[in-house]
N, C-alpha and C positions, 0 to 999 in steps of 0.2 A: 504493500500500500504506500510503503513512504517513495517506493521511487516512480509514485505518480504526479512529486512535485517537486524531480529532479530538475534544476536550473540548466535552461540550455543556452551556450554561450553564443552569437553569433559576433565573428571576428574579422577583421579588416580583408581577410582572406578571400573574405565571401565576394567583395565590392567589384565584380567584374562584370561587363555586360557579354553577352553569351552570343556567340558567333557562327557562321552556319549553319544558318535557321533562317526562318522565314518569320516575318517580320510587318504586321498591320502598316502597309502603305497610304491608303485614303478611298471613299467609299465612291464608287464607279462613277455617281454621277455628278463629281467632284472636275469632270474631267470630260470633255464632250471630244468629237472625232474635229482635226485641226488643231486643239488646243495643246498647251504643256504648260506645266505647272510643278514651280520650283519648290523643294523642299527640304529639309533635313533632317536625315536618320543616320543615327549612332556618327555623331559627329560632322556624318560627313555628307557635303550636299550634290545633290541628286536632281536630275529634272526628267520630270514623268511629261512623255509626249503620247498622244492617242493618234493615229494616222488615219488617212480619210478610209479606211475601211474597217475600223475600230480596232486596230487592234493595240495594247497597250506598250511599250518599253518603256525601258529604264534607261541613261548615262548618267556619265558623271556630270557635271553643272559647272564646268571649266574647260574655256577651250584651250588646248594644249598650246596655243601660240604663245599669245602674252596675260594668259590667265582670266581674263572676264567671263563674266559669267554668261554661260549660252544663254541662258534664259532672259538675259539682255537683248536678243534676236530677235529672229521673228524665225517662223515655222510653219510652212507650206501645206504641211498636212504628209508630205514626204520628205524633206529634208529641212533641218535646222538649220540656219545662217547668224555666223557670229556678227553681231554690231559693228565690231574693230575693224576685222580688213575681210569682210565675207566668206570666211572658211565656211563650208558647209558639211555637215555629217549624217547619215541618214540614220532612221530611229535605235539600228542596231550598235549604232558608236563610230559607224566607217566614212574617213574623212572620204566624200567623195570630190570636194573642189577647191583647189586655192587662186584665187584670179587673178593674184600678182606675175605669177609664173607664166614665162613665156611660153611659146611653142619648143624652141630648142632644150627648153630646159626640165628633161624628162627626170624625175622623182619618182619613190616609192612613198604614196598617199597613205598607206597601209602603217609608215612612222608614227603618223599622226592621228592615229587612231584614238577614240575617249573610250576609257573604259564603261563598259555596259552591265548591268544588274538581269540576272535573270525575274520576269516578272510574270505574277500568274492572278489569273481572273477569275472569280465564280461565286453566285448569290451575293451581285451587286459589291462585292467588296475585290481589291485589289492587295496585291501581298508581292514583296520584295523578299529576296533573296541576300542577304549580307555575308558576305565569307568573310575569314579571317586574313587569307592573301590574296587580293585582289588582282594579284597579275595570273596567280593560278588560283579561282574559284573550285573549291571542293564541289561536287556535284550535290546536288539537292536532295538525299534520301526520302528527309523528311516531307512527308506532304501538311501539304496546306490544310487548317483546317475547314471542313465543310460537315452542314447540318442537313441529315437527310430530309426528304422529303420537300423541301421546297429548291424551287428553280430558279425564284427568283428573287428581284430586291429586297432589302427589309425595308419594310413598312414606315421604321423611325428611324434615324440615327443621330448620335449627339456625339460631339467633339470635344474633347475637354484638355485644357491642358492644365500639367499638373507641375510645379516648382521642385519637382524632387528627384533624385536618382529613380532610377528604373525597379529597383528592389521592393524602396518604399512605399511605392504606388502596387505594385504585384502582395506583396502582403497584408498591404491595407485594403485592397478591394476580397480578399480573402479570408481574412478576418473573421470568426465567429462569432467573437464575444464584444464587439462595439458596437452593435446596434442598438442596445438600450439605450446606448448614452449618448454617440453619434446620430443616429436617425430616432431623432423624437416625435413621430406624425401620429394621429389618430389611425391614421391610414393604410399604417405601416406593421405595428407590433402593439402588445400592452406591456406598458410598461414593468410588471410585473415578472420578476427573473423565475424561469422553470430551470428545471434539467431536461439538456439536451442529451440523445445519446444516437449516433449515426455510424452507421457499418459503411467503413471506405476499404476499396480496393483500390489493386492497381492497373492502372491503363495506359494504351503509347503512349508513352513521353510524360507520363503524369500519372493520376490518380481521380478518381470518379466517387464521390457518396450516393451512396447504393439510393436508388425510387422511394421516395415517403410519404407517407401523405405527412400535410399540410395543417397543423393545430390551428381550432378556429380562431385563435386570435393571431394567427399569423396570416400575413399578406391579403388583407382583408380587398384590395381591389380586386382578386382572383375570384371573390365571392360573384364578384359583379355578372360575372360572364355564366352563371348556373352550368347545370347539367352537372349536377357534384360534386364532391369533394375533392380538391386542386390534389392533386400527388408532385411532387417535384426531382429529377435529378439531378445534380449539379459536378459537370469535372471540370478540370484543370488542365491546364498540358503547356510544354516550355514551347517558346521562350516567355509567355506572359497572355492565355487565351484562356479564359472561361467561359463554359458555356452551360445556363443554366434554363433548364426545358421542363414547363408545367405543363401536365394534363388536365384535362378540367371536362369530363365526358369524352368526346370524343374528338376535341378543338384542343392544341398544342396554343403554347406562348413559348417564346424561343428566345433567351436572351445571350448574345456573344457579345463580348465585354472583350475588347482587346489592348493590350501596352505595349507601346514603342516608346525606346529614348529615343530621345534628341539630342539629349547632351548628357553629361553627369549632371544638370543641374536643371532638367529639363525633363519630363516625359508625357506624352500626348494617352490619352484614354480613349478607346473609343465603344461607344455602345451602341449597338443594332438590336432592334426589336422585329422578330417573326411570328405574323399568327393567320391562324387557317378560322378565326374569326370574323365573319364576313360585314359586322355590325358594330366590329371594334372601330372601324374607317372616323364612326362620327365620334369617337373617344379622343381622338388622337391631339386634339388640345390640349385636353386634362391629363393624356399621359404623356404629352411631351412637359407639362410643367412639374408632372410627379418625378418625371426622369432628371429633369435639372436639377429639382431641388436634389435629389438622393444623389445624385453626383459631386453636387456642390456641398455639400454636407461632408462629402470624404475629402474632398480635394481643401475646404477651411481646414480641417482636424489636421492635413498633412503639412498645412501651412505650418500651424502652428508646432508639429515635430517638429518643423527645421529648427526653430530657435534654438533648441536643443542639443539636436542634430551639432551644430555649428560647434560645440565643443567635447566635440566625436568622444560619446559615452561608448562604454559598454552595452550593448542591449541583451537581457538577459529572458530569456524564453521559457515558458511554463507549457507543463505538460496537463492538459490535453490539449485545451485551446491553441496554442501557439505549435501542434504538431505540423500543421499545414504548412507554417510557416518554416520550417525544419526540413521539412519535406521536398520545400520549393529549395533550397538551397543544397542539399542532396542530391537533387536532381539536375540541375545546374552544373555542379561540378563531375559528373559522373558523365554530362554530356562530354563538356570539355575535355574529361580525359579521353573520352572514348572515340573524340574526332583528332586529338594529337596522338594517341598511341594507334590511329588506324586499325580500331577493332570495332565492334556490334555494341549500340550501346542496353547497358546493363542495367534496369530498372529497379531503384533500389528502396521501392518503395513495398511495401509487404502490408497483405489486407488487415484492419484490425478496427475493433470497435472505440471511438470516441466519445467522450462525454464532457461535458462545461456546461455551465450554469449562463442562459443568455434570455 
């Protein structure tokens, strides 16, 4: 019993952002065919081009000559033209034109190549590919996540950015035990703390809490849609993707919750809502303001870590509640070894019952 409230330490060790993986880029309709739109992930900036037959890439967001940025151009729908002296590169990164250059003065265009991101597309969300050596990108094992059954866009989406490393936002949106205190709604929980107790396995690249239903004082807008008692599953999976799916009769809600850094001091949240609800359409007011506020509720609490943050404590981890959180760092590192030692990676998460007071 006492080593159910063994202190887990998490240490400077952990603070790395995770590479070779695929990585929440921006939601499809972000981005129309013609357009490109500049951004930044894991430091480094990027400009997303769609070509007149939609299809999406990635480069890098500096032309190799005298460094401005493409996205200072303009973009034809088939090839990008830098500002400065009209280098042109087509959506894959290949410089096809430099106009200074005479007739006699034959080149390999092929030098001036912009490095290119592998990019993939599906149920309205776009996803980036970030390797750790960009001159040799490791090939993509992992796939992208996707939620069965539906084909197409989600319904909502909110965009949030969030002042914090990439960690702190993945463990806060994970979190069991702050919603009492964090999400104060009528709407939401009662106030009133139960014992939770939920059966987790393990799943690719992460971990799943097993189908439950839904206490009636939990998620009381689920109430709203009838046809029964909400049942919910909720998983997890690296580098930063949640994805939590209510039943409720025979109509699904589908929420993917994703995080990308920006920076170490920067990271972007994004939230998509899916439902085979065909009358939710005229809710969607109310749950885009219910979605902000619960958004916004985590992203103040993370504000307010940093102050903290800022004279890099210890953070010390309690068991049960903070297992997730243990978990996510686990798996982390287990990735990382297992794309530098060039082996399968090894899931080191084993099924087991949790319990915390929320």
């Amino acid at each position: 019993m006492c080593q159910r409230w063994t202190k887990l330490v998490m240490t400077n060790n952990d603070n790395f952002v995770l590479r070779n993986t695929w990585y929440y880029a921006l939601p499809s309709n972000h981005i129309k065919p013609g357009m490109m739109v500049s951004r930044i992930f894991l430091g480094e900036p990027v400009l997303l081009v769609r070509d007149q037959d939609g299809k999406v890439s990635a480069m890098r967001d500096i032309c190799p000559h005298r460094a401005v940025p493409l996205s200072c151009g303009r973009f034809n729908g088939q090839e990008v033209e830098c500002c400065y002296h009209g280098w042109r590169f087509n959506p894959a990164g290949r410089c096809t034109a430099i106009p200074s250059l005479v007739e006699e003065q034959q080149i390999d265009l092929s030098r001036f190549d912009v490095q290119s991101y592998p990019v993939r597309e599906a149920q309205g969300n776009i996803w980036i590919y970030m390797a750790a050596d960009n001159s040799k990108p490791a090939a993509p094992e992992m796939e992208i996540p996707v939620i069965p059954g539906f084909n197409e866009q989600p319904q909502l989406v909110e965009v949030v950015r969030f002042p914090c490393f990439i960690d702190h936002a993945v463990v806060g949106l994970m979190d069991p035990a702050h919603s009492p205190y964090v999400h104060r709604a009528w709407w939401w929980r009662n106030e009133q703390l139960h014992e939770e107790v939920k059966q987790f396995d393990a799943s690719p690249y992460g971990f799943t809490m097993r189908r439950h239903l839904l206490p009636d004082n939990g998620g009381r807008l689920y109430w709203l849609i009838g046809g029964g008692r909400p049942e919910t599953e909720i998983s997890f999976r690296l580098p930063g993707v949640r994805i939590e799916e209510t039943t409720i009769g025979n109509h699904r809600v589908v929420n993917l919750t994703a995080v990308t850094p920006i920076s170490d001091t920067e990271t972007e949240v994004t939230f998509a809502i899916y439902w085979t609800v065909p009358w939710m359409k005229f809710l969607k007011p109310l749950i885009r303001v219910v979605a902000q506020s619960f958004i916004g509720q985590d992203r103040t609490v993370v504000e307010k870590q940093q102050i903290g943050l800022k004279y890099n404590p210890v953070l010390r981890l309690i068991k049960d509640s903070d297992i997730q959180a243990q978990w996510y760092y686990q798996l982390k590192r287990e990735y990382a070894r297992s794309v530098a030692e060039g082996r399968e990676f090894v899931n080191p998460v084993k099924g087991q019952i949790l319990r915390w007071r929320a």
